[in-house]
C-alpha positions as a LaTeX table, in Angstrom:
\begin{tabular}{lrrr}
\hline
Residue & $x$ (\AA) & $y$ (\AA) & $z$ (\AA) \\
\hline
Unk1 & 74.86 & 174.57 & 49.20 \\
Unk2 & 72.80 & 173.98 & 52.75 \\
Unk3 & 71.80 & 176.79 & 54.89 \\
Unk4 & 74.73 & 177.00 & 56.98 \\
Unk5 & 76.61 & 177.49 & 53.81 \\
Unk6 & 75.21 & 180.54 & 53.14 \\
Unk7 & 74.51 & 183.74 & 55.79 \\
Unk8 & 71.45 & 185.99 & 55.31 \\
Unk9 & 73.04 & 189.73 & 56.21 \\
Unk10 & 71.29 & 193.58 & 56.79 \\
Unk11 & 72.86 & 195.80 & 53.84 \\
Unk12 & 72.05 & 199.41 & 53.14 \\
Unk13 & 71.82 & 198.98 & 49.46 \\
Unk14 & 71.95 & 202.05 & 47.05 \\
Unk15 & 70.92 & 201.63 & 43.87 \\
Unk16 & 69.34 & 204.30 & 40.86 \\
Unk17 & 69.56 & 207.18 & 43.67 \\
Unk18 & 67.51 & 204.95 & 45.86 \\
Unk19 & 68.51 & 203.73 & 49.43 \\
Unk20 & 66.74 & 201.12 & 50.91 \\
Unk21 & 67.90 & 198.71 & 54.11 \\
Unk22 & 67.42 & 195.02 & 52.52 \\
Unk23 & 68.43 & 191.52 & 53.51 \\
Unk24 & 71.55 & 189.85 & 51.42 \\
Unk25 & 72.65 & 186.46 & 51.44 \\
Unk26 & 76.93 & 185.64 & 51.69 \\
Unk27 & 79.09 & 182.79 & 51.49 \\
Unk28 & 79.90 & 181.38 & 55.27 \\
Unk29 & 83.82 & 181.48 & 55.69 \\
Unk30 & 85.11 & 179.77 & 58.72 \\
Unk31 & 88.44 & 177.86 & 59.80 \\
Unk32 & 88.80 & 174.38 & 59.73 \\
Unk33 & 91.59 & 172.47 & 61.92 \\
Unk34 & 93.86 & 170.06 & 60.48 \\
Unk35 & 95.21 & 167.42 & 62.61 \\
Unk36 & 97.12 & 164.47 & 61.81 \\
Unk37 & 98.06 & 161.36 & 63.40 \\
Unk38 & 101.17 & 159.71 & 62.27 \\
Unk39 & 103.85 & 156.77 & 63.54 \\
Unk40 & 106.47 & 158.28 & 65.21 \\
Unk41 & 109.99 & 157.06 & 65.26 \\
Unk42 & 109.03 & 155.84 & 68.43 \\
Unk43 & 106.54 & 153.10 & 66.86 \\
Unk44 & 103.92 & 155.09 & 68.25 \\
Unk45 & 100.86 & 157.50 & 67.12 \\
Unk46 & 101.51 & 161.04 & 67.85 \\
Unk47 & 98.87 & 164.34 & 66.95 \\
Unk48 & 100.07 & 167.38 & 65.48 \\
Unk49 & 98.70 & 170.49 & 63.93 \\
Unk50 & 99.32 & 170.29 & 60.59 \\
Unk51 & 97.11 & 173.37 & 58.85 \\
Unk52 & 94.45 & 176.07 & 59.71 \\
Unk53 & 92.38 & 177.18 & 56.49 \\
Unk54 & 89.68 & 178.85 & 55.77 \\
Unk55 & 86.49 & 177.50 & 54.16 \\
Unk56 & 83.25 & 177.26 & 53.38 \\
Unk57 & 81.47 & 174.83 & 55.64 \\
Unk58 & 80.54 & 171.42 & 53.79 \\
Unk59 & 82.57 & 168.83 & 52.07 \\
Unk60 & 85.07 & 169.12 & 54.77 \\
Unk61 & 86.33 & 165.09 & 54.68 \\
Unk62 & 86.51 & 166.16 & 50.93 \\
Unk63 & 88.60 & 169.19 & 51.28 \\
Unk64 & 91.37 & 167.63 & 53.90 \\
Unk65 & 91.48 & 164.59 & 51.71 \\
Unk66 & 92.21 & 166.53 & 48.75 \\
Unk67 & 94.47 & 168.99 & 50.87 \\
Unk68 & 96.63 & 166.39 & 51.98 \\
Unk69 & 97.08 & 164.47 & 48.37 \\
Unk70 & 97.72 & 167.82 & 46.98 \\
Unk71 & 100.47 & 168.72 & 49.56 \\
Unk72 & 102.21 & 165.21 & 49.23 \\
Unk73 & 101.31 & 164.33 & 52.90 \\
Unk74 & 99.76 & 161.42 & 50.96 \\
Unk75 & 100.10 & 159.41 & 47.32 \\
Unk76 & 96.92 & 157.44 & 47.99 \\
Unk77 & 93.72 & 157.24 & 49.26 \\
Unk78 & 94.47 & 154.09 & 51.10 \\
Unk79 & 97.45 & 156.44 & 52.89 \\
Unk80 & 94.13 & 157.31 & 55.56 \\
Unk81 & 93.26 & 154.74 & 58.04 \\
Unk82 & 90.67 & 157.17 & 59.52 \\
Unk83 & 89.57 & 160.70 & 59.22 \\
Unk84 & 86.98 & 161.95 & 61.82 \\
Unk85 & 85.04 & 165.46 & 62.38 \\
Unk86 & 85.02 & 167.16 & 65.50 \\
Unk87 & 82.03 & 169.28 & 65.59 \\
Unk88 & 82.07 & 169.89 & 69.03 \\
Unk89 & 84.90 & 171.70 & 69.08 \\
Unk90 & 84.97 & 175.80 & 68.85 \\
Unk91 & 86.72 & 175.97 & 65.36 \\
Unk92 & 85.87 & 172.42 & 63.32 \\
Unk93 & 88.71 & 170.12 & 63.30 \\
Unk94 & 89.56 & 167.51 & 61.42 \\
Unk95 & 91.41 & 164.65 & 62.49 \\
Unk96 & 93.03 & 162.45 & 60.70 \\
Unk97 & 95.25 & 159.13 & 61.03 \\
Unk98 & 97.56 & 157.49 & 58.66 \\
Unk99 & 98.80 & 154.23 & 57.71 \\
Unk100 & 101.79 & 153.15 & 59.97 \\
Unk101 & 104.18 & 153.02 & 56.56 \\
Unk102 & 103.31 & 156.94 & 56.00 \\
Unk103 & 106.42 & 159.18 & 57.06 \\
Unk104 & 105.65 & 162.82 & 56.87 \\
Unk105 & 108.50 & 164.75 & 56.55 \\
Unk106 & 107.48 & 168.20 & 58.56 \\
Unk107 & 110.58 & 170.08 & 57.93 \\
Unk108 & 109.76 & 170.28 & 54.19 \\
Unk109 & 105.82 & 170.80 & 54.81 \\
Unk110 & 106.67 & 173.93 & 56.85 \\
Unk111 & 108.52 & 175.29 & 54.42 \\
Unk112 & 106.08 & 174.44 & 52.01 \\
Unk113 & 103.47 & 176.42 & 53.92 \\
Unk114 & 105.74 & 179.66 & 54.15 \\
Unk115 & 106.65 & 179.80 & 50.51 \\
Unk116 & 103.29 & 179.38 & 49.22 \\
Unk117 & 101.92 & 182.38 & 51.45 \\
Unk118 & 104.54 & 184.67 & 51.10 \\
Unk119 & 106.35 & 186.76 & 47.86 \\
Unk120 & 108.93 & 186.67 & 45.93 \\
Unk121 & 109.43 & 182.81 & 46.31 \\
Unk122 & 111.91 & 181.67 & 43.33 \\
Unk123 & 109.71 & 180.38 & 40.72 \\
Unk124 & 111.94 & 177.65 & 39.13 \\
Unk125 & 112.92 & 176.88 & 43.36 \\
Unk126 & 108.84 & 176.26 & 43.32 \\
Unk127 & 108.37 & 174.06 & 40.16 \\
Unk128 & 111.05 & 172.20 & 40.76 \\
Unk129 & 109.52 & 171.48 & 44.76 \\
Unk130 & 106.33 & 170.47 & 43.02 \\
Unk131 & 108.10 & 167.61 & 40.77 \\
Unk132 & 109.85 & 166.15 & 43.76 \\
Unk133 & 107.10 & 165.36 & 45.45 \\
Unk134 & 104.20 & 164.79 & 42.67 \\
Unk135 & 103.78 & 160.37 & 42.48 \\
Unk136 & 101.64 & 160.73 & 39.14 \\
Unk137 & 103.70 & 158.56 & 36.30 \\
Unk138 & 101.69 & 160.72 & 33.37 \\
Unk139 & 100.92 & 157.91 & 30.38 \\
Unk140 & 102.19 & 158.93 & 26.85 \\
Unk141 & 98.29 & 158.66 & 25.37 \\
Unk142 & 97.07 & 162.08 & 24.02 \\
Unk143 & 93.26 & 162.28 & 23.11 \\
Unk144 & 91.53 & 165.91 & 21.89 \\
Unk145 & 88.77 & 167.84 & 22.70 \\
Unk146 & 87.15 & 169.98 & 20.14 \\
Unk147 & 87.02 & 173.97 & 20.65 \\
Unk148 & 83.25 & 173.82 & 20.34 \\
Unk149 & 82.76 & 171.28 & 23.38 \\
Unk150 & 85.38 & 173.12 & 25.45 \\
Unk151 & 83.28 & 176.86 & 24.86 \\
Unk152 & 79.88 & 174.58 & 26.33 \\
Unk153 & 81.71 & 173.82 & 29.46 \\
Unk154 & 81.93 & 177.27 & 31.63 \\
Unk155 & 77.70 & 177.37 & 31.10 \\
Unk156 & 77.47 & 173.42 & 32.13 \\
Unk157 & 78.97 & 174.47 & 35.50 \\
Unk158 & 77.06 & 177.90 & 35.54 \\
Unk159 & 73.64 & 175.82 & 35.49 \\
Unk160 & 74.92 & 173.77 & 38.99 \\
Unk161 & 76.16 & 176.75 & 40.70 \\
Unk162 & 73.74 & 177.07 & 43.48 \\
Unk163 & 76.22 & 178.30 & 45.68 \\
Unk164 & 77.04 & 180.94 & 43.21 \\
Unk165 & 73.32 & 182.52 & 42.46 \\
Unk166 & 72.65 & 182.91 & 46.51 \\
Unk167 & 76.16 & 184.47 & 47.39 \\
Unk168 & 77.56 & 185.60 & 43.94 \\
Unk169 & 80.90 & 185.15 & 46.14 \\
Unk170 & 82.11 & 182.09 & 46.02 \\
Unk171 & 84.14 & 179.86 & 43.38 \\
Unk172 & 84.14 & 176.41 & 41.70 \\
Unk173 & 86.40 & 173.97 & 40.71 \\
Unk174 & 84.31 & 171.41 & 38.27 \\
Unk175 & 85.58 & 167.79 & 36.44 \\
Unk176 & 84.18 & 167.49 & 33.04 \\
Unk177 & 84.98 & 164.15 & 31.06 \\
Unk178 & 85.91 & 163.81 & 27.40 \\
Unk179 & 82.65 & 164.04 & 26.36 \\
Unk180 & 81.51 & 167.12 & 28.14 \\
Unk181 & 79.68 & 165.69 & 30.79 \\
Unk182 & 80.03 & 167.13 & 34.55 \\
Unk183 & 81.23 & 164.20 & 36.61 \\
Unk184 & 81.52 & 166.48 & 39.79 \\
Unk185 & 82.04 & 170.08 & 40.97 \\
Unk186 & 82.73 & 172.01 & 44.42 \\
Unk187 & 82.07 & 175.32 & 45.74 \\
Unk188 & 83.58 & 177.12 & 48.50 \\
Unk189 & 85.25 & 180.97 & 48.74 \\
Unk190 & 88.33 & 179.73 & 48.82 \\
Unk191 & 89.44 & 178.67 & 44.70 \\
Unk192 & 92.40 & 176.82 & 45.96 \\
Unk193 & 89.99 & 174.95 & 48.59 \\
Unk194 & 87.61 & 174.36 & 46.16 \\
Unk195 & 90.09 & 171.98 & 44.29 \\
Unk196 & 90.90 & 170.49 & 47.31 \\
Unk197 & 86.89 & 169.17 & 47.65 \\
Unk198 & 86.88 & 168.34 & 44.34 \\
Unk199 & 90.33 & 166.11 & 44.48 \\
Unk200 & 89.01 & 164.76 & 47.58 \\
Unk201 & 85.91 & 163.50 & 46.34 \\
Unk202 & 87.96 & 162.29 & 43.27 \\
Unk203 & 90.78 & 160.62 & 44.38 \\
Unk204 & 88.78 & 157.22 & 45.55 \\
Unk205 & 86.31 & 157.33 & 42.23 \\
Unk206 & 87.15 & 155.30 & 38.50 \\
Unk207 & 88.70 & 158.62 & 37.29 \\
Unk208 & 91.87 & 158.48 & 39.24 \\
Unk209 & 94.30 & 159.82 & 38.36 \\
Unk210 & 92.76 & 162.61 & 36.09 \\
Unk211 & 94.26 & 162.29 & 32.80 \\
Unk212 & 91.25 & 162.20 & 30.42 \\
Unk213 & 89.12 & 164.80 & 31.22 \\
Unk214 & 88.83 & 168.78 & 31.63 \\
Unk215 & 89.44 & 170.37 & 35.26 \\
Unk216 & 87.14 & 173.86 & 34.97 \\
Unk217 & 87.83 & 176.50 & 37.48 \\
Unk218 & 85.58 & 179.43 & 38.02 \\
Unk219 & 88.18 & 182.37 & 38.30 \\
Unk220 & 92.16 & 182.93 & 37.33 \\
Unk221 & 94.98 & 180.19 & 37.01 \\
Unk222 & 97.01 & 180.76 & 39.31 \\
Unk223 & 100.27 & 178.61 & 40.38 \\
Unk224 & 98.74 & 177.13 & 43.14 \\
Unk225 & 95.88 & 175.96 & 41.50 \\
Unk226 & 98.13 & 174.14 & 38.41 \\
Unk227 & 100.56 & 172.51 & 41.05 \\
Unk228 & 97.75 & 171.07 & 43.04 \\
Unk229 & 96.10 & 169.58 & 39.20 \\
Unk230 & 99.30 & 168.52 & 38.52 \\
Unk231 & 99.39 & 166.23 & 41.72 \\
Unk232 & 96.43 & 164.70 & 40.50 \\
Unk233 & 97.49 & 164.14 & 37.16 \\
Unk234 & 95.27 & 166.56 & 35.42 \\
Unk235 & 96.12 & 166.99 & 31.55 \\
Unk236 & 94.20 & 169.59 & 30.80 \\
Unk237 & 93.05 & 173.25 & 32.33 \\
Unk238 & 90.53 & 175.45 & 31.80 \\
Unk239 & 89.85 & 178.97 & 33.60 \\
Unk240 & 87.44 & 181.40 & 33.45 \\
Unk241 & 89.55 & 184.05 & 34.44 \\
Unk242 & 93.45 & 184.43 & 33.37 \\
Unk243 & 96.62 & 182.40 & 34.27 \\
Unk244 & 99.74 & 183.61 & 36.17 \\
Unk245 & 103.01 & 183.63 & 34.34 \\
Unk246 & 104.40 & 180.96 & 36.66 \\
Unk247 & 100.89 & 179.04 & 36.26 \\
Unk248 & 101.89 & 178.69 & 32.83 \\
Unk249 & 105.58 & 177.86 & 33.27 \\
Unk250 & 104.23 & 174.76 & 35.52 \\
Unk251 & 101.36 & 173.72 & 32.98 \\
Unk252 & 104.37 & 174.07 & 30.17 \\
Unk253 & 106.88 & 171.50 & 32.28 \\
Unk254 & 104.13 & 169.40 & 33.14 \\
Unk255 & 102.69 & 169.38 & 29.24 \\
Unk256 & 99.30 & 170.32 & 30.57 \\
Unk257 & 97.23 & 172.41 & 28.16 \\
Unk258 & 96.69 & 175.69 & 29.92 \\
Unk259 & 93.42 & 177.60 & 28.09 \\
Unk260 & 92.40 & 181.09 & 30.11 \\
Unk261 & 89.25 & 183.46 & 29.42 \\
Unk262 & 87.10 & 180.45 & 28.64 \\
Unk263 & 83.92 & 181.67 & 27.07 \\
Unk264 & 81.24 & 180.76 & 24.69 \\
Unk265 & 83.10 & 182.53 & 22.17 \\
Unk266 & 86.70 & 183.42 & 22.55 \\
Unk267 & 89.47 & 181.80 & 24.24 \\
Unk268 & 93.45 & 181.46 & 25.15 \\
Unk269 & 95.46 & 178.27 & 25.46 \\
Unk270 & 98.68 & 179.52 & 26.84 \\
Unk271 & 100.59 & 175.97 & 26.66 \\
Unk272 & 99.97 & 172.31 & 24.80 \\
Unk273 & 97.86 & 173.12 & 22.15 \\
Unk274 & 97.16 & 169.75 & 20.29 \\
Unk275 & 94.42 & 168.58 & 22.59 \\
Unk276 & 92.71 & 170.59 & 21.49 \\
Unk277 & 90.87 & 170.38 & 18.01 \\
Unk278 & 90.30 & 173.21 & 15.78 \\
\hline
\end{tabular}
């Protein structure tokens, strides 16, 4: 994490009966502008808003990249003619232009916006959404982990997480291969925009799509989280933290193995059990 990631802050801090006015250091959270350029039915480039988020500063080519795979603006990497940072601007914005042949259909990503903010959204309305629009073909190859590799993996990440031991707020989204090793990780205080970086910085490397390997997030599953894997093709989730009930109805359609409170000792695997072995 650079400086601007992370904020020094007065606190009044009490602790053992003792108050004391100290300095503390937090996780920067500001909005990022998404703008796309597209072909028109005109033949011609237009710019629209498509999304406001907020994130941690850094990675932010990474995080629109993956934002737009994982949102089925795009199916591939090559789908971007350009993407540019405006700095300049108040709030950062990101600009980005497509390939002529890429038709974005706005209707559905507005309502695609709305249902993943709000409540009560149908939850076989949602997973069925997600498989219209996910372009991974998933190959018919299984491979296994063992349990004692997978309970290494949440303290690999820990050891990288400078982000983590400034701020203690923030969250990470980490790619392990089939051999344990961390390929990449990213940080930011948003765990859905974490992915995002991650997928971004992913999506032009060897390892795409992400079938053989271990996606490791820092906190809970949540549905969010396993549709955007499941756009990438990811076989196989682990999370620190607990899944959501529809988070494991997706990982179950899908066939992605679904393992919650990941720890050195103890673990859950809520859906595909045989990758891993016992």
């Amino acid at each position: 994490m650079t400086k601007y990631n992370i904020e020094p802050v007065e606190i009044i801090r009490f602790s053992d009966g003792n108050v004391s006015h100290v300095k503390d250091l937090v996780s920067v959270e500001e909005p990022v502008s998404i703008v796309v350029q597209s072909v028109n039915e005109n033949g011609e480039f237009d710019s629209k808003p498509l999304s406001i988020t907020m994130r941690t500063p850094g990675n932010d080519i990474d995080l629109v990249s993956g934002f737009l795979f994982t949102e089925g603006v795009i199916k591939l990497r090559e789908d971007i003619l350009e993407i540019t940072i405006d700095e300049e601007s108040e709030n950062a914005e990101v600009l980005v232009k497509l390939n002529d042949d890429v038709i974005i259909d706005w209707k559905r990503l507005e309502r695609s916006f709305y249902t993943s903010s709000s409540c009560g959204v149908c939850g076989k309305n949602s997973i069925e959404a997600v498989k219209s629009v996910c372009p991974i073909v998933i190959p018919q190859k299984q491979w296994q982990i063992t349990q004692d590799l997978l309970s290494q993996l949440p303290q690999r990440l820990r050891k990288v997480q400078a982000g983590f031991d400034q701020s203690g707020g923030i969250h990470a989204a980490a790619w392990f291969d089939l051999q344990g090793a961390l390929v990449d990780f990213r940080e930011d205080v948003g765990r859905h925009n974490a992915l995002d970086k991650l997928i971004g910085a992913l999506c032009d490397s060897n390892h795409w799509p992400l079938f053989n390997g271990v996606l490791l997030l820092s906190g809970r599953a949540s549905f969010e989280l396993v549709q955007k894997a499941s756009m990438a093709g990811v076989r196989m989730i682990c999370a620190i933290g607990a899944p959501s009930s529809l988070a494991i109805e997706l990982a179950e359609e899908y066939g992605i193995t679904l393992v919650g409170f990941l720890k050195s000792n103890r673990f859950n695997v809520y859906s595909s059990v045989e990758r891993i072995q016992f």
